[in-house]
C-alpha positions as CSV (number, residue, x, y, z in Angstrom):
1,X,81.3,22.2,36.8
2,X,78.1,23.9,37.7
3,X,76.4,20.0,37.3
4,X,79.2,18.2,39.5
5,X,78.6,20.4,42.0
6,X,75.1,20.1,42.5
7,X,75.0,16.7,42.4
8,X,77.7,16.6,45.5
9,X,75.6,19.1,47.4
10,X,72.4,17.3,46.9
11,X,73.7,13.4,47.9
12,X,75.5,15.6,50.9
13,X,72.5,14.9,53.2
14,X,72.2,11.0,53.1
15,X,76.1,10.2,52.9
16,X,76.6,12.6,56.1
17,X,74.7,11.1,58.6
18,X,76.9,8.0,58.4
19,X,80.2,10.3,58.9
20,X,81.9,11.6,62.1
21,X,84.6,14.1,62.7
22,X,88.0,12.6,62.4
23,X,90.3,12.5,65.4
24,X,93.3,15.0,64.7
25,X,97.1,13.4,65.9
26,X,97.2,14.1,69.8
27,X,93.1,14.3,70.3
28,X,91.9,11.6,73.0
29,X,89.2,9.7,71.8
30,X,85.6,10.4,73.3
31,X,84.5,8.3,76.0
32,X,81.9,6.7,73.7
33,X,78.2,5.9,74.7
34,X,76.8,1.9,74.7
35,X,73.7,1.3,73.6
36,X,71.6,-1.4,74.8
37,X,67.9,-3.2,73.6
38,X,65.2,-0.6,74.1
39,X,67.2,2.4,73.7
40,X,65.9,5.3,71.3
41,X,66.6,4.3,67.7
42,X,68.1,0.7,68.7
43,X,64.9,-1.6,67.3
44,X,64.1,-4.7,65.8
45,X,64.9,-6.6,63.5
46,X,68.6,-5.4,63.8
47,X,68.7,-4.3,67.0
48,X,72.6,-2.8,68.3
49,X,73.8,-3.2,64.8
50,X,77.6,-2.0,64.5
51,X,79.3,-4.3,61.7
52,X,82.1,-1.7,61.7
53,X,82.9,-1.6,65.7
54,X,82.3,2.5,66.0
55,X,80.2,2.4,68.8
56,X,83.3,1.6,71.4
57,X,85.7,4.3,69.4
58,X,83.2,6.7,68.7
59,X,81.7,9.9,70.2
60,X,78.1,7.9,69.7
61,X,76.6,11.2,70.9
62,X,77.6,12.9,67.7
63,X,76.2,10.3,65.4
64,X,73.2,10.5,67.0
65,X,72.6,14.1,66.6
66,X,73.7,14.2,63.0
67,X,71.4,11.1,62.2
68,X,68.7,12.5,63.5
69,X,69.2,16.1,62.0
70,X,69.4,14.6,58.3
71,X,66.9,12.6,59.1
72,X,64.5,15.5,59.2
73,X,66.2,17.3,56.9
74,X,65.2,14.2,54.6
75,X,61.9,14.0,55.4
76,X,61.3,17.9,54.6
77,X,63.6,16.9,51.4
78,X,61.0,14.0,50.2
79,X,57.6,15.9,50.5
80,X,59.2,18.8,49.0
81,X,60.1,15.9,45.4
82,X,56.1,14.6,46.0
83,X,54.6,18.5,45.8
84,X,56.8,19.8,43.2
85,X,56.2,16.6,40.7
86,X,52.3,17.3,41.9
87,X,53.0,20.6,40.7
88,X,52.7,22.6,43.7
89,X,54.4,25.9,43.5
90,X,54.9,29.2,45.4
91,X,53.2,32.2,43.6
92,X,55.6,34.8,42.3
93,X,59.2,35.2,41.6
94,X,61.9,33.0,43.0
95,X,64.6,35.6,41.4
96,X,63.1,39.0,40.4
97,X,66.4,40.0,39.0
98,X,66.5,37.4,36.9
99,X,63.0,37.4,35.7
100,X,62.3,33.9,37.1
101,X,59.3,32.7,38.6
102,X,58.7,29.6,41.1
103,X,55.8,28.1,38.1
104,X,59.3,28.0,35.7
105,X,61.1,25.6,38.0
106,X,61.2,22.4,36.8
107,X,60.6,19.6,38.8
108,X,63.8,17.5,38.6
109,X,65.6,17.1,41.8
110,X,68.7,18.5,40.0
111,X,67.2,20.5,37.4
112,X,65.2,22.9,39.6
113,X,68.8,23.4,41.4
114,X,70.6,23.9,38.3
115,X,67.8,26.2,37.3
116,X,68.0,28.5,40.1
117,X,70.7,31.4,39.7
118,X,73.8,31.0,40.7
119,X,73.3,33.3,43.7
120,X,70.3,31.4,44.5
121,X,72.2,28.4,44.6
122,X,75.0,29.8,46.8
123,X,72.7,30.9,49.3
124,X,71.5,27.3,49.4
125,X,75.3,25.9,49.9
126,X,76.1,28.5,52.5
127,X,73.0,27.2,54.2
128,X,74.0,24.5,53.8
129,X,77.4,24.3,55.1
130,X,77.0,26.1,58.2
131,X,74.5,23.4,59.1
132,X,76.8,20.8,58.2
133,X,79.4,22.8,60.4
134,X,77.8,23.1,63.7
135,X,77.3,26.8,62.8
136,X,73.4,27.1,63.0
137,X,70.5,27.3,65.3
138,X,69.2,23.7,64.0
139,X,72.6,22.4,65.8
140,X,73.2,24.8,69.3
141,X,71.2,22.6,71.6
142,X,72.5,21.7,74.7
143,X,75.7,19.1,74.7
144,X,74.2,17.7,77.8
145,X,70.7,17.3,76.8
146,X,68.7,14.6,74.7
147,X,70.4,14.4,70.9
148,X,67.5,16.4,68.5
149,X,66.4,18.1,71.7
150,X,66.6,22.1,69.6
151,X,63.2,22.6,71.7
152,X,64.5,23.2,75.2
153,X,63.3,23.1,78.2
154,X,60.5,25.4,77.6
155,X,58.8,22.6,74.8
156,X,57.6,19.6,76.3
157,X,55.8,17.8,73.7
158,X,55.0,14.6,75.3
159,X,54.8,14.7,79.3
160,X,54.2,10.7,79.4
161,X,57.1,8.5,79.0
162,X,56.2,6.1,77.3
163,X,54.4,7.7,74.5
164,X,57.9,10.0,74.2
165,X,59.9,7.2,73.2
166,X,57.3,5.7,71.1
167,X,56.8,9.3,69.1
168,X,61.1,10.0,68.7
169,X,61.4,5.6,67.2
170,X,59.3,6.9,64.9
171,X,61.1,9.9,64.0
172,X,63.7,8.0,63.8
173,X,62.9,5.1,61.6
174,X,60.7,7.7,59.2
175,X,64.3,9.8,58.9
176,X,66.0,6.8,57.8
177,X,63.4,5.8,55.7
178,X,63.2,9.4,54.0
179,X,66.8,9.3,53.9
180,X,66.9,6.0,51.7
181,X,64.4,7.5,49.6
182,X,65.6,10.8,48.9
183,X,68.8,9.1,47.9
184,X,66.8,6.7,45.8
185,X,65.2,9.7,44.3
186,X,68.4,11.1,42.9
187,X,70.2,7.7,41.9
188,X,67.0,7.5,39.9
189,X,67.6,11.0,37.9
190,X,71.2,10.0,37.9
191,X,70.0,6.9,36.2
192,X,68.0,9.2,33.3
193,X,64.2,8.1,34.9
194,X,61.5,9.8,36.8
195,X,62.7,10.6,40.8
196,X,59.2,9.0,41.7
197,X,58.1,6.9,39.4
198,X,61.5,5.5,37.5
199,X,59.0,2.7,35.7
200,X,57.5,5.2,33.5
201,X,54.6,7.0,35.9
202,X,51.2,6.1,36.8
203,X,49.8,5.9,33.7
204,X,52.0,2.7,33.0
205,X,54.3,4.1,30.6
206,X,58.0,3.0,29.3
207,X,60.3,4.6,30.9
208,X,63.2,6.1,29.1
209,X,66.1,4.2,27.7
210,X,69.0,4.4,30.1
211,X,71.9,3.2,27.6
């Protein structure tokens, strides 16, 4: 149960960012927003690409903010698989009351989860959840500002223009890019082979039977 679990909380990240609330009977749809050639995240070679027609029945504004939220939540998610297979680790215990320590973690996307004790890994669910919610600081920016704008006002981290919207397309495309690969990571396990190196590693090696 434990297992099944995990695996649903882990692939919650990349499914996500495709999803958006559902209308309840009665709601009026949301006037939706059009995008157009040279907008932020609209970019070649697909350019306005909406096979399944959301973008005219959609709150647009929504998907953008959730795309771009799992998209750094993917990046963060990808270099965190690369340092724990180099075996970077925190010093100390990750559960003193359990007697583990962050050097006993293994480092299998869904093995260090399942390895972690089961408060541990409610904590990480809550989290979790209440960012998948709305409830949490990564989410209360304004409704009438820029989607991904958690900064403010007060953080302006690129005063020219053009080098703004240069700076967020890549953001962009390196969040959908992280987020195809974290998913790639985990079909991989999934599969029975390395996250990283499902061919058998560097050094060339087999890789494990699947069947």
């Amino acid at each position: 149960m434990k297992s099944t679990a995990v695996v649903a909380l882990a692939l919650l990240e990349s499914v996500n960012a495709f999803q958006a609330p559902v209308l309840t009977p009665g709601t009026r749809a949301v006037t939706a927003t059009m995008f157009s050639e040279g907008d932020i995240g609209v970019l070649p070679p697909l350019g306005v690409y909406d096979p399944l027609g959301l973008i005219s029945t959609k709150d647009m504004r929504r998907f953008e903010v959730m795309e771009i939220k799992h998209g750094r939540a993917a990046m963060l998610g990808f270099l965190h698989v690369v340092l724990i297979h180099a075996g970077a680790r925190f010093p100390g215990y990750i559960s003193p009351s359990a007697g583990l320590k962050f050097a006993d973690v293994p480092s299998g996307c869904f093995a260090s989860l399942e390895a972690l004790p089961t408060a541990g890994w409610l904590q990480i669910m809550t989290v979790t959840c209440m960012m998948e919610t709305g409830y949490f600081l990564f989410e209360a920016n304004d409704p009438n500002g820029e989607p991904g704008d958690i900064g403010g006002p007060a953080w302006v981290r690129y005063s020219d223009k053009a080098t703004k919207t240069f700076k967020l397309n890549i953001e962009r495309q390196n969040g959908r890019a992280a987020m195809l690969g974290v998913t790639g990571c985990l079909i991989h396990e999934l599969l029975g082979v390395d996250a990283l190196y499902p061919t058998g590693g560097m050094g060339g090696d087999a890789p494990p039977a699947i069947f």
